[in-house]
C-alpha positions in Angstrom: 0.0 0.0 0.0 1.1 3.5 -0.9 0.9 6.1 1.9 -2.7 7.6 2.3 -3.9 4.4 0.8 -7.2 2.8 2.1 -7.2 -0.9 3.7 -9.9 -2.8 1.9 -11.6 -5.7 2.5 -13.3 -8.3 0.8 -16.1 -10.4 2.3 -17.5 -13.6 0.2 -20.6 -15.2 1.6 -23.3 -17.5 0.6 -26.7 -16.5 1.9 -27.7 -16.8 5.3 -24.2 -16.9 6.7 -23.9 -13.3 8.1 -21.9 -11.6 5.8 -23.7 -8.5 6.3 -23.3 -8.4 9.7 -19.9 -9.0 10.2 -19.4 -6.3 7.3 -21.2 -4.1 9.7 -18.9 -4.8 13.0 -15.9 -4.1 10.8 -17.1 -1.2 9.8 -18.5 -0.1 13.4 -15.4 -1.2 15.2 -13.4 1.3 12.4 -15.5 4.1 13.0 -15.1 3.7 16.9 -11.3 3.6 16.6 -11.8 7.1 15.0 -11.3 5.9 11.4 -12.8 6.3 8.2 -14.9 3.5 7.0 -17.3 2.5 3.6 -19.0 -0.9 2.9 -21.0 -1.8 0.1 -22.4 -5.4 -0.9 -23.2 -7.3 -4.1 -26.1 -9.8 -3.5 -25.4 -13.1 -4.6 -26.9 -15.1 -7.6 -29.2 -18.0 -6.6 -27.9 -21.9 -7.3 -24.6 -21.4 -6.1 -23.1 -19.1 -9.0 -21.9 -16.6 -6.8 -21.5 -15.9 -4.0 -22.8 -12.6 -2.4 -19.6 -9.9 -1.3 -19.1 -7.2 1.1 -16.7 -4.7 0.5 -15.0 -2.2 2.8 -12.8 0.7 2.9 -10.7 1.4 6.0 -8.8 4.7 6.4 -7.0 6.7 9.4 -8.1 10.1 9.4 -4.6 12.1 8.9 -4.6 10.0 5.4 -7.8 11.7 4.9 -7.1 15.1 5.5 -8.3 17.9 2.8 -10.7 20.5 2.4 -13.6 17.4 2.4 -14.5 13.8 3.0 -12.2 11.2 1.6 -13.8 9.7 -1.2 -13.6 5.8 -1.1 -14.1 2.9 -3.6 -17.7 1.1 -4.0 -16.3 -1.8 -5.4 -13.0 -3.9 -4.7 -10.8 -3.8 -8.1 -8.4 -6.5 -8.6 -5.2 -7.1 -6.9 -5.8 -4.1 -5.2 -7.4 -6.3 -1.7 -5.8 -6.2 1.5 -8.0 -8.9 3.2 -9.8 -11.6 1.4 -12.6 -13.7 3.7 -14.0 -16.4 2.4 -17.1 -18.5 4.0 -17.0 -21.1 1.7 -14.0 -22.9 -0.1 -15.1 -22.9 -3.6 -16.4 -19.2 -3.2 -13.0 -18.7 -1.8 -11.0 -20.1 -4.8 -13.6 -18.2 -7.1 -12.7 -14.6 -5.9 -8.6 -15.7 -6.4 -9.4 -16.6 -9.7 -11.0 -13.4 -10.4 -8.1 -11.5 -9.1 -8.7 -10.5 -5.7 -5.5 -12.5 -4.0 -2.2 -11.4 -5.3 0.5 -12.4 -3.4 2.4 -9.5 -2.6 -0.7 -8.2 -0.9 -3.4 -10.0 0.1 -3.9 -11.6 3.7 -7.0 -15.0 2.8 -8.9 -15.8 5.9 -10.7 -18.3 4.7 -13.1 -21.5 6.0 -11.9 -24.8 4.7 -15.7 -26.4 4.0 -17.4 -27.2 1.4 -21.1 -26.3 0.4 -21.9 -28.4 -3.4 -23.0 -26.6 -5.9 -25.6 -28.1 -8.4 -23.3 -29.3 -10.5 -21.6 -30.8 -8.3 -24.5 -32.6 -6.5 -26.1 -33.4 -10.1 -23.3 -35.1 -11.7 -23.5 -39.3 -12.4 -20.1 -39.5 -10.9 -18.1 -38.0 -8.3 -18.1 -34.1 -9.5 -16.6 -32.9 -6.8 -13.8 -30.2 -6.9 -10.6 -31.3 -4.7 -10.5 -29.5 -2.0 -7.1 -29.8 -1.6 -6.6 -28.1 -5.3 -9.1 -25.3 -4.2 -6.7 -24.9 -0.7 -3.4 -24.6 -2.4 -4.9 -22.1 -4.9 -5.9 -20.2 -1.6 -2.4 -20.2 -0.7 -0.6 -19.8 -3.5 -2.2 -16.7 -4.2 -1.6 -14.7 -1.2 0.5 -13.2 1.3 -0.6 -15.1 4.5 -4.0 -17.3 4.2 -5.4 -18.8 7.7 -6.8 -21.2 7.1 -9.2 -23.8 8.6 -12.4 -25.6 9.7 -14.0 -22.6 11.2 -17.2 -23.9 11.2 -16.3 -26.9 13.8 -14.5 -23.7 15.9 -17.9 -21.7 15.6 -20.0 -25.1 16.4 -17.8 -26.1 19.4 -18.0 -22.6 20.4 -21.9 -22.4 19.9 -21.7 -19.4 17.9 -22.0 -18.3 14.5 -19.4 -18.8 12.0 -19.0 -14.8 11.2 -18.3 -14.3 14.9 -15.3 -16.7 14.3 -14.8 -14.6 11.1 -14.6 -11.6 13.1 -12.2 -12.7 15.6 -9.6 -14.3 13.1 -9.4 -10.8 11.4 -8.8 -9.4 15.1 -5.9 -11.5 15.4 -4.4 -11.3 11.5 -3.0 -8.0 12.5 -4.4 -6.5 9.4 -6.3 -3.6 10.9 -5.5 -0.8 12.9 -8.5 -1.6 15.3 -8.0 -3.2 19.0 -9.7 -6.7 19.6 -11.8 -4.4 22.6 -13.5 -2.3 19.7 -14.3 -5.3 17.9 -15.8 -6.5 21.2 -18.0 -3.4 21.7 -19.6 -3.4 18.2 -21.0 -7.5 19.0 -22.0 -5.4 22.0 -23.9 -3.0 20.9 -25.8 -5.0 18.3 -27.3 -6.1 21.5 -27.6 -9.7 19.2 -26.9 -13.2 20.7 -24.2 -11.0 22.6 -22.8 -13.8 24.9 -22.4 -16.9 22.0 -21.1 -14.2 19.8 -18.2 -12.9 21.8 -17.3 -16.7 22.3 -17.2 -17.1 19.1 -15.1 -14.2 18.5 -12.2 -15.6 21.4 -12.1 -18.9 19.4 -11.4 -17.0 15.9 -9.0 -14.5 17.8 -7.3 -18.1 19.3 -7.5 -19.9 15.8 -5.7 -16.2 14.3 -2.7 -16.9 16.7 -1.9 -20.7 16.4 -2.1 -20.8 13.3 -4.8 -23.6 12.6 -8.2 -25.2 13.7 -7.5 -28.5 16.1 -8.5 -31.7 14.1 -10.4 -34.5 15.5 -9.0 -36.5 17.3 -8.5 -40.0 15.1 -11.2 -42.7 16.0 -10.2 -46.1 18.4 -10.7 -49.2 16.4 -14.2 -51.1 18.5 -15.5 -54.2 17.7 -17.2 -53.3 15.1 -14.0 -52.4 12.9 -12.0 -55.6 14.0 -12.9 -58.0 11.2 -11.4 -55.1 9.1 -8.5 -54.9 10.9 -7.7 -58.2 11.9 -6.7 -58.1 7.9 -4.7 -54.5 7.5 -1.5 -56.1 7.4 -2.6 -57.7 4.2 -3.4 -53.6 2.4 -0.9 -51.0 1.8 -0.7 -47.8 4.1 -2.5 -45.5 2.0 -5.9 -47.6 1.6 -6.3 -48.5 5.2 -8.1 -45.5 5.5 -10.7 -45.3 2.7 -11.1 -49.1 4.3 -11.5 -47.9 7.6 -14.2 -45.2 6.2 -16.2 -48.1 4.0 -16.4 -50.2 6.9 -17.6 -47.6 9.5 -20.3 -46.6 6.6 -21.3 -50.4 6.8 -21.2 -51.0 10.8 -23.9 -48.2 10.0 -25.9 -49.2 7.4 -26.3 -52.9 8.7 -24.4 -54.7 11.3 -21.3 -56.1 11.9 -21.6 -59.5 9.5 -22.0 -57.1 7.1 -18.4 -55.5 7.8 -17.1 -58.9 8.0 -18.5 -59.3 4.2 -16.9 -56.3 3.1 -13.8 -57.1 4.5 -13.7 -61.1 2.5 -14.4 -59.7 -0.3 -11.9 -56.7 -0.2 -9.3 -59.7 0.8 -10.0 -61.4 -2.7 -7.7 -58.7 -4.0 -4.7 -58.1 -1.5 -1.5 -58.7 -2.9 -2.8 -59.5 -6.2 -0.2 -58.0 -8.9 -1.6 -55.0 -9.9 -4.0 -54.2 -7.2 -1.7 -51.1 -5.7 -2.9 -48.6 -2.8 -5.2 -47.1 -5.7 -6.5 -49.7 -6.8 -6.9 -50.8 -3.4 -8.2 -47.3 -2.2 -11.4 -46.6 -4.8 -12.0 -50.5 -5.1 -12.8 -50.0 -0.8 -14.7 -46.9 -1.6 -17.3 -47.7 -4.3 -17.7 -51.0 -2.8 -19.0 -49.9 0.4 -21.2 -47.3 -1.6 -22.8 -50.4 -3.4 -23.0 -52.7 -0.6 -24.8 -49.6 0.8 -27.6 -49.3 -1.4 -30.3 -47.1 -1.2 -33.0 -49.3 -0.6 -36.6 -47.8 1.1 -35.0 -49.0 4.4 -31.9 -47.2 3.9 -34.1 -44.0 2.4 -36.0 -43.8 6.4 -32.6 -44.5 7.8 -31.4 -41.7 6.5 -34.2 -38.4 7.0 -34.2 -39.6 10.5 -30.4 -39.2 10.8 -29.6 -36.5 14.1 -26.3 -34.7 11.8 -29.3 -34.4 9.4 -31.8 -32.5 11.1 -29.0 -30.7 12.7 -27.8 -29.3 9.6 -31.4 -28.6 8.6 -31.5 -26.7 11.9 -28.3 -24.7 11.0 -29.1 -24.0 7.3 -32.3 -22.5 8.1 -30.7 -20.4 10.9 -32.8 -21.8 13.9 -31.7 -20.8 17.7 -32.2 -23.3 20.4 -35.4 -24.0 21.7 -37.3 -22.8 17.7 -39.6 -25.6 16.1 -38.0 -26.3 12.6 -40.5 -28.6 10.9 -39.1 -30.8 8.2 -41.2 -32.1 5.4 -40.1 -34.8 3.3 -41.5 -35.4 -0.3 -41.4 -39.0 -1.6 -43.0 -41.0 -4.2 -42.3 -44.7 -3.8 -43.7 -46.9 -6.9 -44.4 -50.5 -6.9 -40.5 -51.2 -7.2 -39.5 -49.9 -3.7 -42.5 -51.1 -2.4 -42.0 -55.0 -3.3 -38.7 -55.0 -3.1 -38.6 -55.3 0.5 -40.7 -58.6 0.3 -39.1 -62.1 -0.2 -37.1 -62.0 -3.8 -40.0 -65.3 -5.0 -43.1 -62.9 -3.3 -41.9 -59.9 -4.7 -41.2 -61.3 -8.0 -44.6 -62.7 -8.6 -46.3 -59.4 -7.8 -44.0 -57.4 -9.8 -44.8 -59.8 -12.4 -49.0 -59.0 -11.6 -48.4 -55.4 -11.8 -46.6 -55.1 -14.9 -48.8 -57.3 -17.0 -51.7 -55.1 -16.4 -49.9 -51.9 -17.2 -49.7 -51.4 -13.3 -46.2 -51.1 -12.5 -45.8 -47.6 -12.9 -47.9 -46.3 -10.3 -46.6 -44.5 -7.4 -47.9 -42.8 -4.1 -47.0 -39.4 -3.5 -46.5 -38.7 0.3 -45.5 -35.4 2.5 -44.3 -36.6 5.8 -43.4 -34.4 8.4 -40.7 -35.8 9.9 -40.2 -33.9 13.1 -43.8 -34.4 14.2 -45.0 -37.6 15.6 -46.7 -38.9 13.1 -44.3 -38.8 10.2 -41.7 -39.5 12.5 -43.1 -43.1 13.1 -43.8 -44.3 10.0 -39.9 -43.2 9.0 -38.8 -45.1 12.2 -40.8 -48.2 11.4 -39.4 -48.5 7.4 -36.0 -47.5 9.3 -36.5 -50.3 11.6 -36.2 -53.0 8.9 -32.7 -53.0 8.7 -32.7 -56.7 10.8 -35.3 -57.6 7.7 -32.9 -56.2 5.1 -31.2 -59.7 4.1 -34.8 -60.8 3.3 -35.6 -58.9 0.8 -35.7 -59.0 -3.0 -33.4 -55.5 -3.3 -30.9 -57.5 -0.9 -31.1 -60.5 -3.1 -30.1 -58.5 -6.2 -27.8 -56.0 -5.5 -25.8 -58.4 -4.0 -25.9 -60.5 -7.1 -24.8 -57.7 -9.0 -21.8 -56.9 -6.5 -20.7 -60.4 -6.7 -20.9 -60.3 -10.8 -18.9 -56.9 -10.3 -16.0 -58.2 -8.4 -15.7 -61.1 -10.6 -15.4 -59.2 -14.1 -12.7 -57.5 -11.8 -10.2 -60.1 -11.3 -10.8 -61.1 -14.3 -9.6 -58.4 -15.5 -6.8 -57.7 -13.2 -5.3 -60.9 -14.6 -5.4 -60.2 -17.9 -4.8 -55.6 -17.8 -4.5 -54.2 -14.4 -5.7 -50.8 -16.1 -8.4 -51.9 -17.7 -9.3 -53.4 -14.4 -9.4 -49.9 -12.6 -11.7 -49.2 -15.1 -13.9 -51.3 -14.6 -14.1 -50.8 -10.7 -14.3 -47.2 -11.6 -18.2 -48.2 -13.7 -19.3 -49.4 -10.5 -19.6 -46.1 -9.6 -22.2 -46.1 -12.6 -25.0 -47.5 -10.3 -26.3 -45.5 -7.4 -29.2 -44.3 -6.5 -32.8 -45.8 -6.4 -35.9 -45.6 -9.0 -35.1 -44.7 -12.1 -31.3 -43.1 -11.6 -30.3 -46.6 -10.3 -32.2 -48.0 -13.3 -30.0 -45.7 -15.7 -27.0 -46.8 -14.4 -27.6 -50.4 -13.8 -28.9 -50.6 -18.1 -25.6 -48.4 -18.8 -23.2 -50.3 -16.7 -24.8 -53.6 -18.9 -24.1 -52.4 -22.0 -20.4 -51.6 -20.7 -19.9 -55.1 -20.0 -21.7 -56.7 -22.9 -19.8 -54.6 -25.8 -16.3 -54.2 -24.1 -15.7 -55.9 -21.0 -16.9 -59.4 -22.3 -15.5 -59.2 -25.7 -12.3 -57.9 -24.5 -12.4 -60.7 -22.0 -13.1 -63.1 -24.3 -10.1 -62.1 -27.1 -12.3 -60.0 -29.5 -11.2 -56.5 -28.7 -7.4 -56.0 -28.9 -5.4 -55.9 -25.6 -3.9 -52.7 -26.5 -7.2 -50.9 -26.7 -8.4 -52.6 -23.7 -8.2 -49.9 -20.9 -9.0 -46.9 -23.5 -12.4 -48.3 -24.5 -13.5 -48.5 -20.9 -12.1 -45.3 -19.9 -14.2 -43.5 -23.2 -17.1 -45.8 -22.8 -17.6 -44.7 -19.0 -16.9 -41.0 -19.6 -19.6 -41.0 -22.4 -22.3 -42.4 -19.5 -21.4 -40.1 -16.9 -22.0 -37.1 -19.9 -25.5 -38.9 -20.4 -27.1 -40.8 -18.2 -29.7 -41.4 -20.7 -26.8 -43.7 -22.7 -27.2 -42.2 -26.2 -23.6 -40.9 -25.8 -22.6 -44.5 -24.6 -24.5 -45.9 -27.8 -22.2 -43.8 -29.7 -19.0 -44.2 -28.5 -19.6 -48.0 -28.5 -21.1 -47.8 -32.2 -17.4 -45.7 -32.7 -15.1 -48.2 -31.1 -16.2 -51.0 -33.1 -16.5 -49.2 -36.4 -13.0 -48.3 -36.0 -11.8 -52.1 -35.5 -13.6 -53.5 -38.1 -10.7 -52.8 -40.6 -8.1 -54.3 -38.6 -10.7 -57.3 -37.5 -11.3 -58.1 -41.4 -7.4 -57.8 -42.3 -6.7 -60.4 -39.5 -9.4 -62.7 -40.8 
């Protein structure tokens, strides 16, 4: 900064978090202190396209003296930001990209979590950004970035997250303003006083050391010991994505289940090929298949505490408000039967869809924090003990078994090709008809490379490229036109070379 120069700041927020408000005890503390002080705010754009920023000007008064009023900025210009605070890591990264870090300047406070967009959350695969990319950008990009899980400091604090905000800036040293005058303008908004000053200690703390405290690392129970009576057998660097798929079963069922999972993870230790990756996603879309999304699993879910606790948080409730959450489903015959016996449930799938009634459903609202929705979610939640009964059971595990056999299969024969074909399990997910989409696009994988591949009638060489084509073409449509294609493609272009060697 140039002498006479104003400090500015930049605030990116998604809605709801409090941007505004900690915008306005910046601005309040600086104008207590005897400073100069502007702020001005962009609102957002709805479905996570941008975030919404608050922008201030900071200035002591002897750089403002003249015949008038300094005149200050509205809106920050690039590389011209002394403080960057970001809610939200993606937001975060967004503002860097758009110039607002440079690192000869800029000090990033920024929170390390994650809040999908709909892209994210909509893609067939997993379209999540890395969020260890997103945090070295953060870095990279500026003079000093703290950062860290704020929101578990605001949450163990029992404050809000721009409290924390607040009292990490305190501490950055960036400001000419005293922590006290901070302290007075959460004061004098006469606002949730007492959880907000904690708040702002535990961001002033996390300013000085540095970084947030992470948890500390689970003790192996009983649940996890049919897992790690076998750890020897994996390399370092999947034991945890093990670890994580077995804690997701010990959930989901019981502890037989675990000990399935971890037989049939044992199928591929040591195998030649079968490295820490390998090892790693082959652990992680397993457990997501073994832990299907049945009607059960559905219940199981909406009634989950973290999720009514985030509901809680998202829509801003204070302790002790009624926050009523309803929950619109429409189960069709499918996840009905399927929780009968696979021969019952069969037979009346069989009824329904030869009288052109199979693709019925019921719509239902059920309010699951009032007693009556609650129950019914409790009693399809209870079923889990009945799970193993059922025609969904009886199939999916079926499938998993066929999956894990085209896989050493193919290990044997092209360890790459083999990743690719644990990476198409990730095709299914889902219930109704996104499971349906994936199970008739994984199908067509199999039948038109895997198998003739398999059986000598695709060349080696182009193995591991088909998959890795054919399964980016069904996570670009689900609908498997663009999987039609690039199969039609592939085989077009062999035919030359298939009629020469004939």
């Amino acid at each position: 900064m140039s002498a006479g120069s104003p400090i500015t700041v930049l605030i990116s927020a998604l809605g709801g978090e409090g941007g505004g408000v900690l915008a306005g005890w910046i601005a309040d503390a600086a104008v207590a202190e005897g400073l100069h002080a502007q702020r001005t705010s962009i609102p957002g754009v709805a479905q996570r396209t941008g975030a919404t920023t608050y922008y201030l000007e900071i200035l002591p008064p002897a750089a403002g003296r003249g015949p008038g009023k300094p005149v200050l900025a509205l809106n920050p210009a690039p590389g011209r930001v002394d403080v960057l605070i970001g809610t939200e890591l993606l937001e975060t990264a967004r503002m860097v990209q758009a110039g607002y870090a440079t690192p000869d300047r800029t000090v990033l406070i920024g929170v390390v979590r994650r809040v999908y967009t709909v892209a994210e959350k909509a893609s067939m695969g997993d379209g999540r950004l890395d969020p260890d990319r997103l945090e070295a950008i953060a870095e990279r990009y500026s003079k000093a970035a703290l950062l860290g899980d704020l929101g578990a400091i605001a949450q163990a604090a029992g404050s809000h997250l721009n409290a924390v905000l607040l009292g990490a800036l305190a501490g950055s040293g960036t400001q000419p303003i005293p922590p006290d005058r901070y302290r007075h303008a959460i004061r004098a908004g006469a606002k949730a006083v007492e959880s907000n000053l904690r708040g702002f200690e535990a961001g002033l703390e996390f300013a000085r050391t540095g970084r947030s405290e992470p948890a500390p690392p689970a003790e192996t129970d009983d649940t996890m010991r049919p897992v790690a009576e076998s750890w020897s057998l994996y390399p370092e660097a999947a034991l945890p994505m093990i670890e994580a798929g077995s804690q997701r079963l010990a959930d989901y069922q019981d502890d037989g289940y675990v000990a399935l999972y971890a037989d049939r993870l044992k199928r591929f230790a040591g195998r030649p090929g079968a490295d820490a990756a390998f090892l790693s996603e082959l652990a992680r879309i397993l457990a997501l298949r073994m832990a299907f999304e049945d009607t059960i699993r559905v219940a199981q879910l909406k009634l989950a505490a973290a999720r009514l606790e985030q509901v809680r948080a998202e829509a801003g409730a204070r302790p002790g408000e009624i926050v009523d959450v309803i929950e619109y489903m429409k189960p069709g015959p499918e996840e009905l039967f399927s929780l009968l016996p696979p021969a019952l449930a069969r037979r009346a799938l069989a009824f329904l869809a030869g009288r052109g009634w199979d693709t019925w459903s019921i719509p239902m609202n059920v309010t699951a924090t009032r007693f009556g929705g609650f129950i019914r979610l409790k009693v399809l939640a209870s079923l889990r003990g009945w799970r193993r009964r059922t025609l969904r059971y009886a199939d999916e595990q079926a499938w998993i078994e066929h999956w894990l056999d085209l896989i050493e299969r193919t290990l044997a024969v092209d360890p790459d090709a083999a990743r690719e074909v644990v990476a198409i399990g990730g095709l299914v997910k889902g219930y109704a008809d996104t499971h349906k989409r994936g199970r008739r696009n994984f199908d067509r994988i199999v039948a038109r490379v895997v198998e003739p591949a398999l059986a000598g009638d695709l060349p080696a060489s182009a193995f591991a490229d088909a998959m890795l084509n054919a399964r980016l073409a069904a996570l670009k449509d689900p609908e498997g036109t663009a999987l039609d294609e690039t199969i039609r493609s592939l085989w077009a272009s062999l035919a030359p070379d298939r009629q020469a060697a004939e």
